[in-house]
ZAFI-126051 format. One record per residue (C-alpha): residue number from 1; residue in three letters; chain; x, y, z. Coordinates in steps of 0.1 Angstrom, whole numbers, plus 5000, padded with zeros to 4 digits. Example, Ala and Ser with C-alpha at 12.3 -4.5 7.8 and 13.67 -1.06 7.14 Angstrom:
% residues 2
    n  res  chain     x     y     z
    1  ala      A  5123  4955  5078
    2  ser      A  5137  4989  5071
This chain:
% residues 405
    n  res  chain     x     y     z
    1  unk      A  7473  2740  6942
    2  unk      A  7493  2765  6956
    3  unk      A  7500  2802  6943
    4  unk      A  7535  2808  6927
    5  unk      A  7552  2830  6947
    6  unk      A  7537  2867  6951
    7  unk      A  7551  2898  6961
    8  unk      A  7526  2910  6994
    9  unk      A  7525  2947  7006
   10  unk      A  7511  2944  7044
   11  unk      A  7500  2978  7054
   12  unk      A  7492  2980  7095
   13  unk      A  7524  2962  7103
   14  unk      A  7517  2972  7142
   15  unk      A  7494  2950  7145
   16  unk      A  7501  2915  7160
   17  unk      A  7479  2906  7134
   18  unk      A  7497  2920  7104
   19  unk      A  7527  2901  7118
   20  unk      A  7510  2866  7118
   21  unk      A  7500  2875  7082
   22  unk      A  7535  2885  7075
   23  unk      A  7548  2851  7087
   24  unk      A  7519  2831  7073
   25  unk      A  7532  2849  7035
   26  unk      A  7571  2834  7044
   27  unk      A  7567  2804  7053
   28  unk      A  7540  2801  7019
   29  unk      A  7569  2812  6998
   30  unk      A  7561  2847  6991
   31  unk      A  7579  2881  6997
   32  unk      A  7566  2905  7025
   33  unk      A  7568  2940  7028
   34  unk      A  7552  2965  7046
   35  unk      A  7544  3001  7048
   36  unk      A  7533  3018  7083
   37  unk      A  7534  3050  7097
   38  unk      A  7548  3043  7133
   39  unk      A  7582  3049  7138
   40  unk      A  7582  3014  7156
   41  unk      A  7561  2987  7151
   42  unk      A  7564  2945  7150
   43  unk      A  7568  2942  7115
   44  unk      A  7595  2966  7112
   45  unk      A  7618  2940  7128
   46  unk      A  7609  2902  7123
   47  unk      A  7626  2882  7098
   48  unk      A  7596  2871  7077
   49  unk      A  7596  2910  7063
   50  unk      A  7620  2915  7031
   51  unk      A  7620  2953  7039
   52  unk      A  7597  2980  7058
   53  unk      A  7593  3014  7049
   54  unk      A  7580  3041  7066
   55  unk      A  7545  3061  7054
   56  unk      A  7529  3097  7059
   57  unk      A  7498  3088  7085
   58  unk      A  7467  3080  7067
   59  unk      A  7441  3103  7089
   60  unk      A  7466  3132  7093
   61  unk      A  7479  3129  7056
   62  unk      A  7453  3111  7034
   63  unk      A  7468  3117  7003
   64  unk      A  7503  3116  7007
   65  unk      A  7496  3081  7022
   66  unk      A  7478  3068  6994
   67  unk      A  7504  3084  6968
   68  unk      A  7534  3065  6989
   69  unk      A  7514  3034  6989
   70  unk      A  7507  3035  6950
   71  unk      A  7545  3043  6943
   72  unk      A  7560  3017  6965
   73  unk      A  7533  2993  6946
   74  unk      A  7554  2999  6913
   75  unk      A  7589  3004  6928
   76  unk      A  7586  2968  6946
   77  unk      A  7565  2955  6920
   78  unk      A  7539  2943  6940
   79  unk      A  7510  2917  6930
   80  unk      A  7486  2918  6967
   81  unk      A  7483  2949  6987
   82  unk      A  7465  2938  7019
   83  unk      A  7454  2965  7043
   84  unk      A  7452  2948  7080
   85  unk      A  7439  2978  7106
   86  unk      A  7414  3005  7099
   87  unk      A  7441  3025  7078
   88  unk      A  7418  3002  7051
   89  unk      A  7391  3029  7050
   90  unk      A  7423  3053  7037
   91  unk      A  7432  3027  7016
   92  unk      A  7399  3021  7000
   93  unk      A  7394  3060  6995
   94  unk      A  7422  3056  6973
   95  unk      A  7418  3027  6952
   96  unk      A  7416  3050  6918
   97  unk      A  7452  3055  6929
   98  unk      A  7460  3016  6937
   99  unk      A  7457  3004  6899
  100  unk      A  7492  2987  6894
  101  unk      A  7480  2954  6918
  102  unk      A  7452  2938  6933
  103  unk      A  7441  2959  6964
  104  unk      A  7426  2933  6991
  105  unk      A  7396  2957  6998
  106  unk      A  7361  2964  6994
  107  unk      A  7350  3000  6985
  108  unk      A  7348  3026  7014
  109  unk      A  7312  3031  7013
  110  unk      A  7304  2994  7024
  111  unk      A  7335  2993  7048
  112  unk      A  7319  3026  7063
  113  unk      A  7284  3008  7065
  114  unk      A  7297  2977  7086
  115  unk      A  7321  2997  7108
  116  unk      A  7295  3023  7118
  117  unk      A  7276  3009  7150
  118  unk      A  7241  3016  7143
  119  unk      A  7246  3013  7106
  120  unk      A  7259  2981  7103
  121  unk      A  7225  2970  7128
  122  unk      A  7205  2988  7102
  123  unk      A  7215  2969  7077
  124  unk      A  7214  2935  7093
  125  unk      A  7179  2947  7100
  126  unk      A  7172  2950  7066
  127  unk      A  7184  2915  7057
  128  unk      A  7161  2893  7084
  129  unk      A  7192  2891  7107
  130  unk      A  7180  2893  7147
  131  unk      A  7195  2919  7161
  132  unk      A  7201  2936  7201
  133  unk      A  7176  2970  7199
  134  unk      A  7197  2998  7193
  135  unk      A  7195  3030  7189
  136  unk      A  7214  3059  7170
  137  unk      A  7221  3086  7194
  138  unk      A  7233  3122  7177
  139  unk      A  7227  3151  7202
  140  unk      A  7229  3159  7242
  141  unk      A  7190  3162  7240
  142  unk      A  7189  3126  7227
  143  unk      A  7212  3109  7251
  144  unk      A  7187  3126  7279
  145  unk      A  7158  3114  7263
  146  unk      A  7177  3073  7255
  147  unk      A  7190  3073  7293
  148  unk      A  7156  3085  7309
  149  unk      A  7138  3060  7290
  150  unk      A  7160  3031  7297
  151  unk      A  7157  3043  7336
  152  unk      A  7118  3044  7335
  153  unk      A  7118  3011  7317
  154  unk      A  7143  2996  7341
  155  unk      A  7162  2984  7311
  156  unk      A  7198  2973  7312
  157  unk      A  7217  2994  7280
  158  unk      A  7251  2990  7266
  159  unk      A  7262  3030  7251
  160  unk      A  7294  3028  7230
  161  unk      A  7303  3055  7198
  162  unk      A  7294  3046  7167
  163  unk      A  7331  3050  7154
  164  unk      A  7353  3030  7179
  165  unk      A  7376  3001  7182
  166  unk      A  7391  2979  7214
  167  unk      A  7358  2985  7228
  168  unk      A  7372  3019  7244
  169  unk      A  7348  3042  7257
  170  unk      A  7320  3014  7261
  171  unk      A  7297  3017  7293
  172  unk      A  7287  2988  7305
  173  unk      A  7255  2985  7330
  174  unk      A  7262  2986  7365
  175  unk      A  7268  2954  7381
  176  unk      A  7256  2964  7413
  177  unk      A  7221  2973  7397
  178  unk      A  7193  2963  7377
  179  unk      A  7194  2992  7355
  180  unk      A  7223  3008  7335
  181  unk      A  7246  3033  7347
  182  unk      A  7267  3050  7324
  183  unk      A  7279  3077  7348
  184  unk      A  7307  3072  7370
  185  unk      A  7290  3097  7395
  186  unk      A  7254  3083  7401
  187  unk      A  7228  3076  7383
  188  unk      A  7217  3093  7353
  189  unk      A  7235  3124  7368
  190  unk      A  7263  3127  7341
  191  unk      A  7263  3153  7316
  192  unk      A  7264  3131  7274
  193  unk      A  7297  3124  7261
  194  unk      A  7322  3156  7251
  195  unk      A  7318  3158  7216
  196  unk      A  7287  3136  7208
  197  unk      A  7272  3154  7174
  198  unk      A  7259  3137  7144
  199  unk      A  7291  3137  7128
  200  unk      A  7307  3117  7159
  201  unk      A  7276  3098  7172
  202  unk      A  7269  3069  7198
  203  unk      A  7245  3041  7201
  204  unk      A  7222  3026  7229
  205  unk      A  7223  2993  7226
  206  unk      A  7203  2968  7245
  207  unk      A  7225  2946  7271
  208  unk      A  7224  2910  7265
  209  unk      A  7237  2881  7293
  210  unk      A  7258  2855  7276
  211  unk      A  7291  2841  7263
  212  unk      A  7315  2863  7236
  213  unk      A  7314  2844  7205
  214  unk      A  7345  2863  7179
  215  unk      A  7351  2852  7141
  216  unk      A  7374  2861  7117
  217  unk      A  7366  2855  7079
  218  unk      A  7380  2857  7044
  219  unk      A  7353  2861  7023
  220  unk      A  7354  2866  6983
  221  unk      A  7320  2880  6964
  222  unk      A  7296  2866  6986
  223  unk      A  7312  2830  6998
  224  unk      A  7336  2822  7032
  225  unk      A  7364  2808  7017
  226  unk      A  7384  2809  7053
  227  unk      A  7366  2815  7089
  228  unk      A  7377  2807  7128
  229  unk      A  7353  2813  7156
  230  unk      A  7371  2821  7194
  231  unk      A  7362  2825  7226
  232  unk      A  7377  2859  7241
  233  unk      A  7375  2856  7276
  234  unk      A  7403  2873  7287
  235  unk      A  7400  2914  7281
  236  unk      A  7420  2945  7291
  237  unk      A  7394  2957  7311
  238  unk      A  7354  2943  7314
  239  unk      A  7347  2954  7279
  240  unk      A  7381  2959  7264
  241  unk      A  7404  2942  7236
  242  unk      A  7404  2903  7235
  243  unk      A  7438  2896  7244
  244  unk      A  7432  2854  7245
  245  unk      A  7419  2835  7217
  246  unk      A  7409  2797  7221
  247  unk      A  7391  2782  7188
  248  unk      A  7353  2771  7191
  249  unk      A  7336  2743  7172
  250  unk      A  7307  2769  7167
  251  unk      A  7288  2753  7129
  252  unk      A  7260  2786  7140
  253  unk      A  7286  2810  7135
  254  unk      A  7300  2796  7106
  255  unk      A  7262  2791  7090
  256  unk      A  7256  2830  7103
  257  unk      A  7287  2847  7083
  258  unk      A  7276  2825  7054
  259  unk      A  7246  2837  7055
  260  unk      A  7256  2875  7062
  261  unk      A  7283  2866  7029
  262  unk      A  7251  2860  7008
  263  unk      A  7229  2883  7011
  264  unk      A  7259  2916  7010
  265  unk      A  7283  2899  6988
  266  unk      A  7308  2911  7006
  267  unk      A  7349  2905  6995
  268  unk      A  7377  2907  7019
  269  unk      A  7387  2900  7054
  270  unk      A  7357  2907  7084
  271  unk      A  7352  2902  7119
  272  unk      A  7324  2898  7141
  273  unk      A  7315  2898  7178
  274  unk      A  7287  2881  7191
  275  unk      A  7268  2875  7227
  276  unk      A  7251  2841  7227
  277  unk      A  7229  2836  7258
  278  unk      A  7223  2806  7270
  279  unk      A  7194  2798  7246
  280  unk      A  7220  2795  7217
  281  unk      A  7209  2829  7195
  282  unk      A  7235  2845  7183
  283  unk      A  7235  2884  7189
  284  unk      A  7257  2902  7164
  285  unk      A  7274  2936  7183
  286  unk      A  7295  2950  7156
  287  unk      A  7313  2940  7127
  288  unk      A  7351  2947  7117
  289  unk      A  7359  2953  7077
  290  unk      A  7394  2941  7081
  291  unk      A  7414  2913  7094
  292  unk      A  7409  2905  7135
  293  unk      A  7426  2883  7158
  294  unk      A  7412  2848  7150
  295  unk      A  7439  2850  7123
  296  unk      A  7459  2841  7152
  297  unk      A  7449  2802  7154
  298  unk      A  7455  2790  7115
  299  unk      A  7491  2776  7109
  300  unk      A  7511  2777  7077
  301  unk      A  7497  2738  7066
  302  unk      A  7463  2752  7065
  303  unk      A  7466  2769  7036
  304  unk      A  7451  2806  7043
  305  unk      A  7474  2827  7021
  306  unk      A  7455  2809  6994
  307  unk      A  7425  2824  7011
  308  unk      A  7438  2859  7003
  309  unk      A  7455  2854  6971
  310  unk      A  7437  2828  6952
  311  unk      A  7404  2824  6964
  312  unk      A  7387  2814  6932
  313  unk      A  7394  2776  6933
  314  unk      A  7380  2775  6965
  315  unk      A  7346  2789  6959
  316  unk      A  7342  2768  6933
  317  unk      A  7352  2736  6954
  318  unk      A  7332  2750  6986
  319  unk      A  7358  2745  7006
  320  unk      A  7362  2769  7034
  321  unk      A  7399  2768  7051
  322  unk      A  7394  2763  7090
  323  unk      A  7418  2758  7118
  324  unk      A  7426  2726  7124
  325  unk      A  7449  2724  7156
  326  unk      A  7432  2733  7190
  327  unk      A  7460  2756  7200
  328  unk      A  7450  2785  7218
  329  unk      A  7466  2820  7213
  330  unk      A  7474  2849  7235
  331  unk      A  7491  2884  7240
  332  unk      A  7513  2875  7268
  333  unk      A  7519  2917  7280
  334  unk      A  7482  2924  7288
  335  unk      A  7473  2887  7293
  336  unk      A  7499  2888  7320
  337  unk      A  7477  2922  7332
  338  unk      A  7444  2902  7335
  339  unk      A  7457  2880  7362
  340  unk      A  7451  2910  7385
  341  unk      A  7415  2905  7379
  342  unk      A  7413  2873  7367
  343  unk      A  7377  2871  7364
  344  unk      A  7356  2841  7361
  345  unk      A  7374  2809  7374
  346  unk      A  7395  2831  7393
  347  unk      A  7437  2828  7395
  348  unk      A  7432  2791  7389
  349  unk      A  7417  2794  7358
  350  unk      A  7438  2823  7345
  351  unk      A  7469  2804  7350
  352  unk      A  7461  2774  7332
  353  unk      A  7452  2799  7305
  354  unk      A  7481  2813  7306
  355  unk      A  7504  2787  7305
  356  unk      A  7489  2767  7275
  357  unk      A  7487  2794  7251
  358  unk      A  7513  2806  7226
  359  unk      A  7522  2839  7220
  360  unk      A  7513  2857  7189
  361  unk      A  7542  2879  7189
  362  unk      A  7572  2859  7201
  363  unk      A  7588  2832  7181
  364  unk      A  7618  2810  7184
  365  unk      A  7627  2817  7151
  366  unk      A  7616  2859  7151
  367  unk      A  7626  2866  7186
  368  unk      A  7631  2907  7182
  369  unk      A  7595  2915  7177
  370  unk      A  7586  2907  7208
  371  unk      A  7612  2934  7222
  372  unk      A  7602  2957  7199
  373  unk      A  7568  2956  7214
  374  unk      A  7585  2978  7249
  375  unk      A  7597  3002  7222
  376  unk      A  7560  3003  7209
  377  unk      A  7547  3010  7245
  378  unk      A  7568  3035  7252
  379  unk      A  7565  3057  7220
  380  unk      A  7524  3052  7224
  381  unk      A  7531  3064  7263
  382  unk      A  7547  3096  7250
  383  unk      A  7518  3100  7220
  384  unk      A  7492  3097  7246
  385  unk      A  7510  3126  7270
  386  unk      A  7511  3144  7245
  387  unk      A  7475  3144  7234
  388  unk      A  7459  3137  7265
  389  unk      A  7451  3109  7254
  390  unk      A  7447  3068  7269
  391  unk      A  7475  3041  7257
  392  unk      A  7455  3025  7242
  393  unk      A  7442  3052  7217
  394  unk      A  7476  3062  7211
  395  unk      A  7483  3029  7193
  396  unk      A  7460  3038  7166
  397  unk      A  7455  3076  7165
  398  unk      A  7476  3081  7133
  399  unk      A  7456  3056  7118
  400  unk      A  7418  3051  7128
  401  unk      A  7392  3061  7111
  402  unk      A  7362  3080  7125
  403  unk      A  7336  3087  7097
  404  unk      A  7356  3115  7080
  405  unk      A  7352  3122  7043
C-alpha cells in the first residue's frame, strides 16, 4: 500500500544522489524540497523539486543551519526530512531542534562511530564480523613506528584518515613493489601526513587483492527493508569515487548487512564498501551513515520511497525492496575521464561500459541539471583556488564532517 502523498525536505541537493531521491519522491506522488548551502547545485534546477532554498553551511555555521532547517520544517509543513551527504552528522546534532517531522536519521554518536575508520572496525570487531587488521594511527611517532613495521614485515598496507570521503587522500601500495609505499619520494622517506593528531587521525589498514563489492541500504531498527549491491569498477583515480555502478546478484552481501542490521539496530540509509578476494570473504573497508550511490539502480515501480517513508509494513512482511532491472548507472563527466586510463579490459571494455549505462544526472524529462553540473565545476574550481585546496574537496568543504564536536 502506498503512502498518501508526503511533503519531503532533501537536504544535500548537490549530490547526484539527492537528485535521484528527489525524482524517485515525484514520480511517487510526493512534494520535494530542498535546502543546501551551495549557491549551485543539481537539485536547485530539475523539475521534480517544488522549491529550493538556500542554507547557512552546516560546518562553518552549525547552528544557523539547524535553526533554518527547523523553521523551513514548519513554514513548508513538512512530514520527512531526509539528510543525503555528511551534512547528516549536523543534522543529527540538532535533532532537539528538528521536532515538527520525522528526521530520517540516527543519533550522531552512532553516525560518528560508523564513519570513523578505525572505529567503525572496532566495533565490527566487537560483533564477530572478520575484518582487514587495522590500526588507529594518532601521532608522527606512530606513523614511524606502523610504516617501519609494515617494511620489516614486508607487508602490503592501505593508510587513509580516519575522517574522509571519495577515498581522497588514500595511499595505496606500490604496484611496482611487494611492500607499501606511501611516499611519493621513495620508500619510507616521507615525513607523516600535515596535520595528523588524535583529533584528525589515520589508519593502517591491511591491503587485500580482490574485487570492490558497494551496497546501499535502507534499514529501519535493526531489519533491511531496501538494499542493492554494485560493482564500481570505474574510479576517478586508483582509489577514488565510484563513478559507474552495475547491480550484482551478491545473496553474501545481502546476508552481511542483515546481519550487521541485527546485531547494531541500526535505522536509516548506509553504505558499505567491500574487497572480496577470490575465496569469496567479504572484507568490510568502511561504512557510510547516509544514502550512497547504489540508490542510483532502483526505478520508481520498485517502490523505495516506501523504504524511507513507511518502512513498518515491510518489516513486518520481510520483504526487502531490491532492484529489479539490470540497468547499469554512470556519471558520464568523470566516467568520460576514466577512458584515459581505462584500466582493466582496456579501451574496449571502457567503451562498452560506457555506452550501456544511463546517466544519473541527465533526463529527457529534467534536462537542466545536467548543465548545471558546469556551473557546479566551476564554482568548486574557484573554492578550491581559493583554499588551496583539490576539486574534489571543494565539493564538500562547506559540508563534511571531520569529527568536530
Amino acid at each position: 500500500m502506498s503512502t498518501e502523498a508526503r511533503r519531503i525536505l532533501i537536504t544535500g541537493g548537490r549530490a547526484p544522489v539527492a537528485l535521484e531521491q528527489a525524482r524517485l519522491f515525484k514520480a511517487a506522488g510526493h512534494q520535494v524540497y530542498v535546502a543546501e548551502s551551495a549557491e549551485y547545485h543539481l537539485c536547485r534546477v530539475s523539475s521534480a523539486v517544488e522549491a529550493s532554498f538556500r542554507v547557512p553551511a552546516p560546518r562553518h555555521h552549525p547552528q544557523a543551519y539547524v535553526q533554518r532547517l527547523a523553521a523551513l520544517t514548519e513554514e513548508l509543513g513538512i512530514h520527512c526530512l531526509i539528510p543525503t551527504c555528511e551534512e547528516i552528522f549536523y543534522v543529527s546534532a540538532g535533532l532537539e531542534y528538528l521536532t515538527g517531522c520525522r528526521v530520517l536519521t540516527s543519533e550522531r554518536s552512532i553516525l560518528a562511530g560508523l564513519h570513523h575508520k578505525g572505529e567503525f572496525m572496532i566495533l565490527l570487531r566487537s560483533l564477530g564480523f572478520k575484518i582487514p587488521d587495522t590500526v588507529l594511527i594518532s601521532s608522527a611517532e606512530e606513523w614511524r613506528r606502523a610504516v617501519k613495521q609494515a617494511a620489516e614485515r614486508g607487508e602490503q598496507r592501505v593508510y587513509k584518515p580516519a575522517y574522509s570521503r571519495f577515498a581522497s587522500k588514500v595511499i595505496l601500495p606500490d604496484k611496482r613493489s611487494a611492500s607499501t609505499n606511501p611516499h611519493k619520494r621513495g620508500p619510507w622517506e616521507g615525513e607523516p601526513p600535515a596535520g595528523l593528531s588524535a583529533g584528525a587521525p589515520w589508519v593502517s589498514q591491511e591491503y587485500i587483492q580482490g574485487r570492490a563489492v558497494c551496497t546501499y541500504s535502507i534499514l529501519h531498527e535493526g531489519t533491511v527493508v531496501a538494499h542493492a549491491a554494485y560493482d564500481s569498477r570505474y574510479r576517478t583515480g586508483r582509489s577514488g569515487a565510484s563513478v559507474y555502478f552495475e547491480p550484482l546478484e551478491h545473496p553474501a552481501a545481502l546476508e552481511w548487512v542483515q546481519r550487521f542490521a541485527a546485531a547494531t539496530g541500526f535505522s536509516g540509509q548506509i553504505g558499505f564498501d567491500f574487497i572480496e578476494p577470490e575465496n569469496g570473504t567479504l572484507y568490510p573497508i568502511e561504512c557510510n551513515p547516509r544514502a550512497t550511490s547504489g540508490i542510483h539502480l532502483f526505478t520508481p515501480e520498485e517502490g523505495l520511497t516506501e523504504a524511507l517513508l513507511n518502512p513498518g509494513p515491510l518489516v513486518q512482511s520481510g520483504t526487502v525492496i531490491v532492484p529489479r532491472s539490470a540497468r547499469t548507472a554512470m556519471l558520464t563527466l568523470p566516467m568520460l575521464g576514466c577512458g584515459l586510463k581505462p584500466g582493466p579490459g582496456g579501451f574496449g571494455s571502457w567503451r562498452q561500459a560506457l555506452l550501456g549505462a544511463a546517466d544519473v544526472v541527465y533526463r529527457k524529462d529534467d534536462r537542466r541539471p545536467a548543465r548545471e553540473q558546469f556551473r557546479i565545476v566551476y564554482a568548486a574550481w574557484k573554492t578550491a583556488r581559493r583554499h588551496r585546496i583539490s576539486i574534489t574537496e571543494a565539493l564538500t568543504e562547506d559540508i563534511e564532517w571531520n569529527g568536530e564536536a
